[in-house]
C-alpha positions in Angstrom: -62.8 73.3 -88.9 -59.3 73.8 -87.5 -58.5 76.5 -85.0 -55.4 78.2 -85.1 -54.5 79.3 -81.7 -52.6 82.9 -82.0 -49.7 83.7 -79.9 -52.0 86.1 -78.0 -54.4 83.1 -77.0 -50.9 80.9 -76.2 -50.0 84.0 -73.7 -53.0 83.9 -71.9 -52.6 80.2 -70.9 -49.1 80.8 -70.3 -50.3 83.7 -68.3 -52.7 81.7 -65.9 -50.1 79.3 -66.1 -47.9 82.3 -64.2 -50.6 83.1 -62.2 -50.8 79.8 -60.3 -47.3 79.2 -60.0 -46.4 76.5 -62.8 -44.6 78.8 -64.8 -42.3 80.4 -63.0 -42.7 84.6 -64.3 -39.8 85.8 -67.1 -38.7 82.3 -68.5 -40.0 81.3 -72.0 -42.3 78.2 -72.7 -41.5 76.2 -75.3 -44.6 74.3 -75.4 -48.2 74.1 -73.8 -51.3 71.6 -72.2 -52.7 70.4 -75.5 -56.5 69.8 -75.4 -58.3 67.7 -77.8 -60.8 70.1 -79.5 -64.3 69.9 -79.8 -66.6 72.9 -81.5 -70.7 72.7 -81.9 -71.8 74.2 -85.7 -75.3 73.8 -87.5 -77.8 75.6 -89.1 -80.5 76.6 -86.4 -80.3 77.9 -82.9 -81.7 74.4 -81.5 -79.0 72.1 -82.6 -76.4 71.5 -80.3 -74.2 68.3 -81.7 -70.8 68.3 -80.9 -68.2 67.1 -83.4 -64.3 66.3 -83.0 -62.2 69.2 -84.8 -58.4 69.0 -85.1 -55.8 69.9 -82.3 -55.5 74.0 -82.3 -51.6 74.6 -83.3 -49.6 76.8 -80.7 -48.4 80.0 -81.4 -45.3 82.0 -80.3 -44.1 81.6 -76.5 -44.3 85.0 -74.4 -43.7 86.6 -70.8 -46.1 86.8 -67.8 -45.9 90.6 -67.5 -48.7 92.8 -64.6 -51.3 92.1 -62.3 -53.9 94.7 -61.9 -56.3 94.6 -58.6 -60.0 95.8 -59.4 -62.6 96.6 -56.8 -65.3 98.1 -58.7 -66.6 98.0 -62.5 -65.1 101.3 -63.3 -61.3 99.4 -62.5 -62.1 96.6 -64.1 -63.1 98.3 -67.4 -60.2 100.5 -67.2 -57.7 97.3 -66.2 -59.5 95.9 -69.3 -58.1 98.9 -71.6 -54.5 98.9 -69.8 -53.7 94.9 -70.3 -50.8 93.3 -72.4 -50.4 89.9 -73.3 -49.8 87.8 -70.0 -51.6 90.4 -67.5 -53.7 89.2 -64.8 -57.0 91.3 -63.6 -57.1 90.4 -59.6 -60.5 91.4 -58.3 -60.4 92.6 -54.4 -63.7 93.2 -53.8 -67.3 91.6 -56.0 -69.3 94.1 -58.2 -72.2 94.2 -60.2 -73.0 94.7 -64.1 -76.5 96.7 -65.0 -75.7 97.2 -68.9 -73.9 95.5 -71.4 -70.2 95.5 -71.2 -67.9 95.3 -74.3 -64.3 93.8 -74.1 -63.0 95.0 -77.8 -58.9 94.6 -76.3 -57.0 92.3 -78.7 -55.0 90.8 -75.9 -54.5 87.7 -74.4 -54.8 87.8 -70.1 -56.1 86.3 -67.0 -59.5 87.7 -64.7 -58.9 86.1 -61.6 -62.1 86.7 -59.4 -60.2 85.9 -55.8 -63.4 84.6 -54.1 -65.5 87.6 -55.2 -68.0 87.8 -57.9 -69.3 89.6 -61.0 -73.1 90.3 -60.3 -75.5 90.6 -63.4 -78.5 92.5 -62.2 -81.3 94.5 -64.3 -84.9 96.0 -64.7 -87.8 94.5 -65.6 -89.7 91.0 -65.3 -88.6 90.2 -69.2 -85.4 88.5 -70.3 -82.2 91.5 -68.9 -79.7 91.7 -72.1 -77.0 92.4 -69.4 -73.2 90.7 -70.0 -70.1 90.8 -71.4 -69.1 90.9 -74.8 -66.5 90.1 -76.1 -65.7 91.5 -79.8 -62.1 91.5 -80.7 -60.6 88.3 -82.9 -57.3 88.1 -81.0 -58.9 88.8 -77.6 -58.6 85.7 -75.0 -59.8 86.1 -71.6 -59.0 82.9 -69.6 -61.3 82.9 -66.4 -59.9 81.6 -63.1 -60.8 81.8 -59.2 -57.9 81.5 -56.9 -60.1 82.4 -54.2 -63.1 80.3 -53.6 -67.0 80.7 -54.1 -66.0 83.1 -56.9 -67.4 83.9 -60.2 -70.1 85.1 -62.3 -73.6 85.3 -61.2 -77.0 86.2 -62.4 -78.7 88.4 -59.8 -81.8 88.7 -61.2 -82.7 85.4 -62.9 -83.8 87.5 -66.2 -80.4 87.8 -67.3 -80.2 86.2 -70.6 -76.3 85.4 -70.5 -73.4 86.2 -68.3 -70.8 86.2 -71.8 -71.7 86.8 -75.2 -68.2 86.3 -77.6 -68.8 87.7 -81.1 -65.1 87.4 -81.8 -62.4 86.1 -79.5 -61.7 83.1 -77.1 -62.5 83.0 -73.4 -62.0 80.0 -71.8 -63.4 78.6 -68.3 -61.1 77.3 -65.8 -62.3 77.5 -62.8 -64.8 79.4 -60.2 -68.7 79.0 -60.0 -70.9 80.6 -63.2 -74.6 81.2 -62.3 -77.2 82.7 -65.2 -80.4 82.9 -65.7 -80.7 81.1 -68.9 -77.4 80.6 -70.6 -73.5 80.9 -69.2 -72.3 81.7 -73.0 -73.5 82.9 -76.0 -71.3 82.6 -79.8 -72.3 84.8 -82.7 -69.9 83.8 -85.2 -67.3 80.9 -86.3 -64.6 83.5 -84.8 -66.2 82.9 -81.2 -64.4 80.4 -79.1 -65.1 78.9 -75.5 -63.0 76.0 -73.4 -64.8 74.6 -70.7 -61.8 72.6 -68.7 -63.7 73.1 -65.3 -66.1 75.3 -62.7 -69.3 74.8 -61.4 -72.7 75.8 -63.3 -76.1 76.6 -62.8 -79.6 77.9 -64.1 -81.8 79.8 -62.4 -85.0 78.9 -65.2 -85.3 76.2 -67.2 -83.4 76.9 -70.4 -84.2 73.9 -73.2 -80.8 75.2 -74.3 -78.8 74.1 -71.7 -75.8 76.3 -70.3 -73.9 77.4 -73.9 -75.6 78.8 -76.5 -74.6 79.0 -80.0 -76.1 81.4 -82.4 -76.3 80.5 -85.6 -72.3 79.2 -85.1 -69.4 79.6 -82.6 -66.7 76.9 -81.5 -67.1 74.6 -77.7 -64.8 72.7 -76.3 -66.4 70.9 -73.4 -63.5 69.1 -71.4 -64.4 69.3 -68.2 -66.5 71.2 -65.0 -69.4 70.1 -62.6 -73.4 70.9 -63.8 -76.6 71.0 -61.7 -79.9 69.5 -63.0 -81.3 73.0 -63.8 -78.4 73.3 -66.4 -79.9 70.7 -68.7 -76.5 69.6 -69.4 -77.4 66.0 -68.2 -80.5 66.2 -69.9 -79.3 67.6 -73.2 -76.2 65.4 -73.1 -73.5 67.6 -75.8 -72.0 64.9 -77.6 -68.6 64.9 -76.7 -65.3 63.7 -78.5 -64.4 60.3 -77.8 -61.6 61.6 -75.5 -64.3 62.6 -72.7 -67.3 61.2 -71.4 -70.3 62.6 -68.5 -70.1 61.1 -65.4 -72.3 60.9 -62.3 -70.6 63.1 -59.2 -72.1 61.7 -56.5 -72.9 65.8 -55.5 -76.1 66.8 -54.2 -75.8 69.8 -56.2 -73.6 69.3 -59.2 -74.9 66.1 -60.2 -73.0 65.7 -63.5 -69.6 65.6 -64.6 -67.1 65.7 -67.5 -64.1 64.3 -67.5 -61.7 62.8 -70.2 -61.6 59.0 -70.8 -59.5 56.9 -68.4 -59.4 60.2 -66.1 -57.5 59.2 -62.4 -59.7 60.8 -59.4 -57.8 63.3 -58.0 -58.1 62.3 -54.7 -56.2 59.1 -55.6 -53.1 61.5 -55.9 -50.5 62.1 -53.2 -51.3 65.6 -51.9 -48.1 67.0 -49.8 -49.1 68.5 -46.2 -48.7 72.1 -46.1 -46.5 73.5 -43.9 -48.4 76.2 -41.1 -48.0 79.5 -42.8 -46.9 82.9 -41.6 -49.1 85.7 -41.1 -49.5 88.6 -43.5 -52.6 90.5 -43.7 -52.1 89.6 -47.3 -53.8 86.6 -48.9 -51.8 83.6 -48.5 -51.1 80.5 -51.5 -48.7 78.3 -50.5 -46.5 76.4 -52.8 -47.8 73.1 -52.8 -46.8 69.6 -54.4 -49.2 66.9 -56.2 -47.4 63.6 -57.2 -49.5 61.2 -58.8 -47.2 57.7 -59.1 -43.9 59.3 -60.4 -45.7 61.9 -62.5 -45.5 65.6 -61.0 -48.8 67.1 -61.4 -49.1 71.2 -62.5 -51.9 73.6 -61.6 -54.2 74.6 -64.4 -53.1 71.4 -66.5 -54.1 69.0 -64.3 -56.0 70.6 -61.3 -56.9 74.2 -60.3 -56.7 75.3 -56.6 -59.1 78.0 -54.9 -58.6 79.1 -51.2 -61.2 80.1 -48.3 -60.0 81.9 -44.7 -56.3 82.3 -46.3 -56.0 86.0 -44.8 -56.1 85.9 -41.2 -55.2 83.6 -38.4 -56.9 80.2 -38.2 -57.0 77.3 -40.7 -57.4 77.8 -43.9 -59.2 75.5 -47.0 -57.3 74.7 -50.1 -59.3 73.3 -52.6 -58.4 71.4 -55.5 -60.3 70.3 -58.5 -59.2 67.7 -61.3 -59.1 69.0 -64.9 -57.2 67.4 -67.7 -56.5 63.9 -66.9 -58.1 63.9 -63.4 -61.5 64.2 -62.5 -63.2 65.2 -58.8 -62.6 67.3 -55.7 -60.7 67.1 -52.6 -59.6 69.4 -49.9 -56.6 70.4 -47.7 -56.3 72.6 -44.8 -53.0 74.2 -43.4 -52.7 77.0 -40.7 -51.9 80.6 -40.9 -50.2 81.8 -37.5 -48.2 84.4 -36.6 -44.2 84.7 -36.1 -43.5 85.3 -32.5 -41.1 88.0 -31.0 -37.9 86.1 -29.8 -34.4 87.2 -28.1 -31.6 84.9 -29.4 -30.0 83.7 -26.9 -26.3 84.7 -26.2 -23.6 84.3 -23.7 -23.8 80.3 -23.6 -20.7 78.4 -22.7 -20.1 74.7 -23.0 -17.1 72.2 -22.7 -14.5 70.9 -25.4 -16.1 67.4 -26.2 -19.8 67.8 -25.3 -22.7 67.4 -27.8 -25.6 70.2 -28.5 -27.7 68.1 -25.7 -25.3 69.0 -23.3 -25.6 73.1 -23.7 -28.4 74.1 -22.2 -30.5 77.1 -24.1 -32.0 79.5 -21.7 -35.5 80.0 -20.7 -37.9 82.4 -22.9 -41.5 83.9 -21.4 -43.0 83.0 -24.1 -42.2 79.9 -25.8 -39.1 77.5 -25.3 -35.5 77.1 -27.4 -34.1 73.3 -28.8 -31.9 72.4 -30.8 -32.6 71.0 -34.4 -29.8 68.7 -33.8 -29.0 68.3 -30.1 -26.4 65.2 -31.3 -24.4 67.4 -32.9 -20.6 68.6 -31.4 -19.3 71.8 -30.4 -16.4 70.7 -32.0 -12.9 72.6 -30.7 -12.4 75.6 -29.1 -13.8 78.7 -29.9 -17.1 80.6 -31.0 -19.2 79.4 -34.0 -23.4 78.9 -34.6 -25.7 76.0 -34.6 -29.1 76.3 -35.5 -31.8 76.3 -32.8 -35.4 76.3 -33.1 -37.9 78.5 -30.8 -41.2 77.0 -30.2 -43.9 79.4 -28.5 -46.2 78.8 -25.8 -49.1 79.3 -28.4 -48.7 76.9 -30.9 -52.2 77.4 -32.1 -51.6 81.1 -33.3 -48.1 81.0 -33.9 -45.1 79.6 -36.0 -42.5 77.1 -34.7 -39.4 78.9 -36.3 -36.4 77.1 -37.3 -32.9 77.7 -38.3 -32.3 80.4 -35.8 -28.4 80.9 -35.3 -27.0 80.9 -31.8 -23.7 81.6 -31.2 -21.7 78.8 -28.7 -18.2 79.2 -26.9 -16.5 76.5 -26.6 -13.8 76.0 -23.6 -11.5 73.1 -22.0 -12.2 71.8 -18.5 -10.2 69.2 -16.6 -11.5 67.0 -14.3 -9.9 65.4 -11.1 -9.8 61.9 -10.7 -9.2 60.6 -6.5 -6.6 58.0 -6.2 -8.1 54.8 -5.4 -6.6 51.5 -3.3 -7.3 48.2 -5.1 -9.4 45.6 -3.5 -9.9 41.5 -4.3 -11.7 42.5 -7.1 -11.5 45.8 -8.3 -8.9 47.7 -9.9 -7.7 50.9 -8.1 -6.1 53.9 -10.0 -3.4 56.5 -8.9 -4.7 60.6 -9.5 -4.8 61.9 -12.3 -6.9 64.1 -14.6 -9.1 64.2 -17.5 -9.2 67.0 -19.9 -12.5 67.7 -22.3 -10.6 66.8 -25.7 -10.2 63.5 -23.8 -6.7 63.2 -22.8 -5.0 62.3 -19.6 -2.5 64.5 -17.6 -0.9 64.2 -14.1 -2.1 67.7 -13.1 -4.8 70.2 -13.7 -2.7 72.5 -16.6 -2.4 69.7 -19.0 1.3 69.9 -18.3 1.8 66.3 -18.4 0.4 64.2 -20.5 -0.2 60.3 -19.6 -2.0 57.1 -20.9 -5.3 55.9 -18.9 -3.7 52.5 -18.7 -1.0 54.0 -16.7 -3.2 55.0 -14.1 -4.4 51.5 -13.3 -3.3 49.5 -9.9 -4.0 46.0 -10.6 -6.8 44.3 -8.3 -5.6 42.0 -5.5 -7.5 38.8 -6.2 -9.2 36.9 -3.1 -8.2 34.2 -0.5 -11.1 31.9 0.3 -10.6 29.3 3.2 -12.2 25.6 3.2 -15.4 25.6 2.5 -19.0 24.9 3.9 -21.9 23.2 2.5 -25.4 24.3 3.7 -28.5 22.6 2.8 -32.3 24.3 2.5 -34.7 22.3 4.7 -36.0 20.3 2.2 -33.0 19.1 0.7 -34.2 20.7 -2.3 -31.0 23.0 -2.5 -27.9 23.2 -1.6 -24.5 25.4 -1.8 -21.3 25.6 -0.8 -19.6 28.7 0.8 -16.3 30.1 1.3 -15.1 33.2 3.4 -11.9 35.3 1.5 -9.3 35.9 4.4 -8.2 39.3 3.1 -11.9 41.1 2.6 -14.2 38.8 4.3 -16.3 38.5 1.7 -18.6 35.5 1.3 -18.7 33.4 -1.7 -21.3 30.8 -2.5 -22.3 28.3 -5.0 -25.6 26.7 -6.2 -24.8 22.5 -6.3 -26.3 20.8 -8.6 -28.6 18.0 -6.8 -29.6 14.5 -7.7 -32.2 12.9 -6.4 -32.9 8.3 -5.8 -35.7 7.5 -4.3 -36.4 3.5 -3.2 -40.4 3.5 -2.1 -41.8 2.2 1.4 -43.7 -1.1 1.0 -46.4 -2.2 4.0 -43.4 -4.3 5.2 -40.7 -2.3 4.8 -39.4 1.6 5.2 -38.2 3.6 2.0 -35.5 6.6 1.8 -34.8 9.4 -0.6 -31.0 9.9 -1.1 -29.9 14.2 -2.3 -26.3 14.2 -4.1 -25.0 17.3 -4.4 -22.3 18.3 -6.9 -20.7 21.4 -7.3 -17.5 23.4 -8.5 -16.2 25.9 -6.6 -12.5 27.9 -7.2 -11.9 25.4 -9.3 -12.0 22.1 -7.2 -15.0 19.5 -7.1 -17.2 18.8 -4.0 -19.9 16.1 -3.5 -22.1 16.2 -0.4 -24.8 13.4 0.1 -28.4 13.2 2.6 -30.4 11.0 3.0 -34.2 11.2 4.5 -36.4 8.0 5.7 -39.7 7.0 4.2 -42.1 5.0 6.8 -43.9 2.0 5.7 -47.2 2.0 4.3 -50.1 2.5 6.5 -53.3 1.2 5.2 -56.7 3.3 5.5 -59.5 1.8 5.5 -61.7 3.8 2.5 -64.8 5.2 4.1 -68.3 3.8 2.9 -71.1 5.7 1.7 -74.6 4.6 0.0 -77.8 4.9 -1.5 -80.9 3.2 -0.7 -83.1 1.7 -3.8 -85.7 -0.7 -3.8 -84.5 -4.0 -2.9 -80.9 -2.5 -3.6 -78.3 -0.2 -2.6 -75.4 1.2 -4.0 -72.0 1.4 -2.5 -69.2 4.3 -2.6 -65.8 4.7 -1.2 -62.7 6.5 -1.7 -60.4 5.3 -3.9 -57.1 3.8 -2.2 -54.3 4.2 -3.8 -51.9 1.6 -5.8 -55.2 -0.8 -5.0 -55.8 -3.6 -7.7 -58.8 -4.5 -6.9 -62.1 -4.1 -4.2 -63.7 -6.8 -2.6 -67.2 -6.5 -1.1 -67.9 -8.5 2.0 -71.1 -9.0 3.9 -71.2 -10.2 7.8 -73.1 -13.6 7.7 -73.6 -15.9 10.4 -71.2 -14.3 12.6 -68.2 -14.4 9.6 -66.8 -12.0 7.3 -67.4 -13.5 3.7 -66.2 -12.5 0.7 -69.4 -11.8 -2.0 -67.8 -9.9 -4.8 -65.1 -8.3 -6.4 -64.6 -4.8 -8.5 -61.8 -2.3 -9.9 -64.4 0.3 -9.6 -64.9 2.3 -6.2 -68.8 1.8 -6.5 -71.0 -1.7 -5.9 -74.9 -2.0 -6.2 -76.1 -4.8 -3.9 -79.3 -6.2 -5.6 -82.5 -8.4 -4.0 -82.3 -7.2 -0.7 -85.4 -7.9 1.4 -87.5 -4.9 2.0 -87.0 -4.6 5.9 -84.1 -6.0 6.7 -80.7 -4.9 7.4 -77.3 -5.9 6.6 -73.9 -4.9 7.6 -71.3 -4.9 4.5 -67.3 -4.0 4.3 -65.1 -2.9 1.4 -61.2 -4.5 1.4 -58.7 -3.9 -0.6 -55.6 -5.9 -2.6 -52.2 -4.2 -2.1 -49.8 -5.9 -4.1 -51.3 -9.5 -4.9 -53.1 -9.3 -1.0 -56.4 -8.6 0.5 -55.9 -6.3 3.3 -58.6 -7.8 5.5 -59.0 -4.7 7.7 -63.4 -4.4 7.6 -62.8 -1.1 10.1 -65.5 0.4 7.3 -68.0 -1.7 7.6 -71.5 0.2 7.7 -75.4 -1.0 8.0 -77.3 -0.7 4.7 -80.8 -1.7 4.3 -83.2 -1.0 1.1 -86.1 2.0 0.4 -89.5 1.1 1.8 -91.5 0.3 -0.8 -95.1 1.6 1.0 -95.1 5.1 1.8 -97.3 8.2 3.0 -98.0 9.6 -0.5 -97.5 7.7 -4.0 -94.1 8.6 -5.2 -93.2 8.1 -9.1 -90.5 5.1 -9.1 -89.5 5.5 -13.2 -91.5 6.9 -15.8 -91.3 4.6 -19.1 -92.2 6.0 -22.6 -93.2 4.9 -25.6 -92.1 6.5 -28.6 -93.7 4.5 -31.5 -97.5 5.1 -30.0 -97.1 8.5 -28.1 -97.4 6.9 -24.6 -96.2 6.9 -21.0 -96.3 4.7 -17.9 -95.7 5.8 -14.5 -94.7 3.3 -11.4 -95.0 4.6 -8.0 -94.7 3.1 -4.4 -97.1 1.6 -2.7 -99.0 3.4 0.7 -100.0 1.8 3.2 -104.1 0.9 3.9 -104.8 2.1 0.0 -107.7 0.9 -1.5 -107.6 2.7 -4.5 -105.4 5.1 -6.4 -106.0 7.9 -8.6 -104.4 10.0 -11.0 -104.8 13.5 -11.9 -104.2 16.2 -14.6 -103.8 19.7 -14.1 -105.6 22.1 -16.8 -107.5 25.3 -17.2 -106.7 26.0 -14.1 -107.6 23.0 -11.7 -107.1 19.4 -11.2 -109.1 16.7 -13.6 -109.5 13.4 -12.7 -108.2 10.6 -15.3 -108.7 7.7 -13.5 -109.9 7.1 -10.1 -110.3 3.6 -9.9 -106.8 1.7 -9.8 -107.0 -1.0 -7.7 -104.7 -0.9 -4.6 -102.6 -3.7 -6.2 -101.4 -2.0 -9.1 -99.0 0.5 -8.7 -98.8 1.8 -12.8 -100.5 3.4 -15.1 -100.1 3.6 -18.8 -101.4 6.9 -20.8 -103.5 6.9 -23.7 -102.1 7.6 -27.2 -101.2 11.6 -27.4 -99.7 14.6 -29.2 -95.5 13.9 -28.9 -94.0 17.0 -27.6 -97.0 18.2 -25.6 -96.4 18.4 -21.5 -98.7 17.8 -18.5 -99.0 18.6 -15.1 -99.7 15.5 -13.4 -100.4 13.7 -9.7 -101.2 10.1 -7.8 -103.3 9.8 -4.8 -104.7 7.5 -2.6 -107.7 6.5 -1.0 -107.3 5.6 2.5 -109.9 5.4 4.8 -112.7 6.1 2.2 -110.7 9.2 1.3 -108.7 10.3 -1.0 -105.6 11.8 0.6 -104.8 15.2 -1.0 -102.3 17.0 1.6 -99.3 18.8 -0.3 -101.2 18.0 -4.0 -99.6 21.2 -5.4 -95.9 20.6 -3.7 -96.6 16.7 -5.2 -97.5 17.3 -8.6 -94.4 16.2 -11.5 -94.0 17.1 -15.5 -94.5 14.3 -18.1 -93.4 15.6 -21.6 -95.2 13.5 -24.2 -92.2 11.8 -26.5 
């Protein structure tokens, strides 16, 4: 089946085309959108397959003509009767349909619902017959909703269908279509609907889905949003294979159509719109879309619908993908109004200056700038530059630009003071400056002269011999020089090198400054010098730690030293017992008891410095003491085992060893002989940890003082 599309049908797309600003009204189109046709025929009232027909042909172009506002069904109707090709029907206010409503006007327009709606409403509990028809062959109603939240909409969910088309096209473009069982209804192979986008709905569960055919009638599903309730996901019209359903993501309108290889809308650069002025008349701004390169058009590939574009405040433009986009996105801009403004007058400035330089005066209720404050005045005279007032309240009212405000331009001249020259500056003789930037000898621009004639050469300086000073430290140095004309001081930074020849223990060392610098083009050298004493050796103060039958040695480290040497006092001599490059020594098998009296010396350059000025008394630990205290814990990893080694107190006659569980102390073994000072665990667990303690028996009793402060952890390796 091929469907011939009449030059009526072409004016109605031209006409919503018009509507929505990508045709601009009274210029001829020479072509159209083309849409790749689908149309759903068989022989009962069940089957709804879809099959590809051919591309409808285009008919003759025509001109976007009237617009007709309609508040009530009674306007409508008679808008209905008055319409020629191209019209538009703008509803201002929503209505409501209680009987069946014929359309028999062979013309092709626009209904543009404008945020309101077309309620369907009835009688009775059984299915309302309630709708449009449509019944003319060359009628074409294109639906649209500039507004938003606009539409058709079953009241009463009995309504049987919002459109029934016996002859004639209507085609769905955008707004929201809510019925009780199905949107459309076809009759006859002369009925044709589009479907390119909107949002649609069910109030029952039809079996149908959304768009019935009776008997025959032509579909083109290309596009629009569907709830569950419609059935349309469910039912799943086969489409051409051009288009394909898609999942939303809505809560609501769960399922999609979109053609094949369809860009998300939101992917496309969306220009920001520029605050708006306020009208008390609807407000639709002229917008851009740029996808890539490619210039996107309303109705052919998105349709736009507005919210709160009346009055003050931000308004909500939203925009829908049809055609070769797919999805929703939104844009705000803000409606304000234009505030009341004096343009400013009376304002002088100087030949030469820039726009920054002419101050605009101050307003009560907003402030003036320039739109280019590095712009010039340019010569003499009165001409405009274009300001821009910005109110106080930029929240309900416009910035406006491009405001013209006349500027005088004048020529000052500006005394210049004669001037002596110094050493160093220049001086000048008087003169003046005028504001086109020439030079004169007096204030009427009588004589003219060139700057460099105004100049008296600088005198230069006479410096006398000069000075060297040095910082305490030798560290710095500079040379200064007073000018016999001006008295000024000049002074130089030398450049200082330093030699240094160390102190030995024998002898006394010196650091040597040379300072170098250049000053009024001459060379001067200056030279210090500072003495080093000799060496004075230090003894390096002992410390130590007792062990049993040992202790270790510590001392500070003495510089440049090559070696230690560890000498004990022995018989009334100093002997040498060890050496070491380390600054610690253990002394091992000392007697338990006795005391000796030790030195550490150093070498300094191949000698032993025999100065024993450090010598300290160091004895060992006592191996018997009050309590048994753990000397090294040994551990057996192979068999799960421990031994512990504790000192030995005095008058034992037996020692014990403890375990702390459940709460209290348990006895292990009590009878280790006062001899032996170890014990060795059994086999255990490896990782588990006890709470342990040795005692003695002295006296017949076994000394328990402090147990708890005594007590140590053995973890079980």
């Amino acid at each position: 089946m091929t469907h011939n599309i009449t030059k009526r049908t072409f004016a109605g797309m031209l006409a919503l085309l018009c509507a929505a600003g990508a045709v601009p009204s009274g210029r001829v189109l020479k072509g159209f959108y083309g849409i790749n046709a689908i149309t759903a025929y068989a022989d009962n009232e069940t089957d709804n397959d879809i099959v590809i027909v051919d591309m409808p042909e285009l008919g003759d172009p025509i001109y976007t003509t009237s617009v007709y506002d309609a508040s009530n069904l009674d306007e409508f109707l008679s808008a209905v009767n008055k319409v020629n090709d191209g019209d538009t029907i703008m509803l201002t206010d929503s209505f409501t349909i209680s009987s069946k409503v014929t359309i028999n006007n062979g013309k092709t327009f626009t209904v543009d619902f404008n945020g309101n709606t077309i309620n369907f409403d009835g009688q009775g509990s059984s299915k309302i017959q309630n709708y449009l028809y449509i019944d003319h062959n060359d009628c074409h109603i294109t639906f649209l909703d500039s507004g938003h939240g606009g539409g058709l909409t079953a009241v009463n969910k009995n309504i049987v269908r919002l459109i029934m088309i016996s002859r004639g096209t209507v085609e769905l473009l955008s707004g929201t279509y809510i019925s009780g069982y199905d949107i459309t209804r076809t009759n006859t192979v002369s009925a044709y609907v589009y479907v390119r986008g909107g949002y649609y709905d069910l109030l029952n569960d039809d079996s149908d889905g959304p768009f019935y055919r009776n008997v025959s009638g032509n579909y083109y599903l290309l596009g629009g949003y569907y709830t569950e309730n419609s059935r349309l996901s469910n039912l799943k019209f086969k489409l051409d294979n051009d288009h394909e359903y898609y999942e939303t993501g809505d809560e609501k309108y769960i399922t999609g159509i979109r053609k094949l290889g369809a860009e998300a809308i939101d992917k496309a650069d969306i220009a920001d719109i520029l605050d708006q002025q306020f009208t008390r008349r609807i407000i639709r701004p002229k917008h851009e879309i740029n996808f890539g390169t490619r210039g996107l058009k309303e109705n052919v590939d998105y349709t736009v619908s507005y919210e709160n574009n009346i009055d003050v405040g931000t308004a909500t433009m939203h925009i829908n993908g049809i055609g070769d986009f797919y999805g929703t996105v939104t844009k705000t801009f803000c409606i304000k109004e234009r505030p009341v403004y004096n343009i400013p007058d009376n304002v002088n400035v100087p030949f030469g200056s820039t726009l920054a330089d002419v101050k605009l005066p101050e307003a009560d209720n907003g402030t003036w700038s320039w739109e280019d404050s590095n712009l010039s005045v340019g010569d003499i005279g009165t001409k405009n530059f274009k300001a821009i007032f910005t109110p106080n309240d930029t929240e309900h009212y416009l910035t406006i630009k491009g405001i013209s405000v006349p500027v005088t331009v004048h020529h000052t001249y500006t005394k210049v003071a004669a001037v002596e020259p110094t050493c160093t500056k220049k001086g000048n003789i008087e003169y003046y400056i005028c504001s086109d930037g020439k030079y004169y000898t007096d204030d009427k621009g009588t004589k003219e002269i060139l700057l460099s004639a105004t100049v008296v050469k600088a005198k230069g300086h006479s410096f006398v011999e000069p000075t060297w000073n040095w910082s305490k430290d030798y560290s710095r140095a500079t040379i200064s020089s007073t000018c016999a004309e001006c008295g000024k001081v000049s002074s130089s930074n030398a450049l200082i090198k330093t030699e240094t020849i160390d102190p030995t223990y024998t002898s006394e060392g010196k650091t040597i400054y040379k300072a170098t610098v250049t000053f009024n083009n001459k060379t001067y050298n200056d030279t210090k010098e500072v003495t080093i004493p000799k060496l004075v050796y230090t003894a390096p103060k002992i410390s130590y730690e007792q062990g049993y039958n040992a202790v270790k040695l510590s001392w500070d480290k003495v510089g440049s030293a090559e070696k230690y040497g560890i000498a004990g006092y022995v018989n009334g001599k100093w002997k040498l017992f060890d050496t070491c490059t380390d600054n610690t020594y253990e002394l091992r098998n000392l007697k338990e008891g006795k005391k000796y009296k030790v030195a550490v010396v150093t070498m300094l350059s191949g000698n032993w410095v025999q100065d024993v000025s450090n010598a300290v008394i160091v004895a060992p630990k006592d191996t018997e003491t009050r309590f048994p205290s753990v000397t090294s814990i040994e551990y057996n990893e192979e068999y799960h085992q421990f031994r512990l080694n504790w000192t030995n107190v005095k008058g034992a006659q037996n020692y014990g060893v403890a375990v702390f569980a459940s709460g209290k102390w348990i006895v292990v073994n009590q009878d280790i002989p006062a001899g032996t000072t170890s014990f060795t665990s059994p086999k255990l667990r490896p990782g588990q940890t006890y709470k342990m303690v040795i005692c003695a028996k002295v006296g017949g009793k076994w000394d328990t003082v402090d147990i708890s402060s005594r007590a140590f952890s053995i973890t079980v390796k």
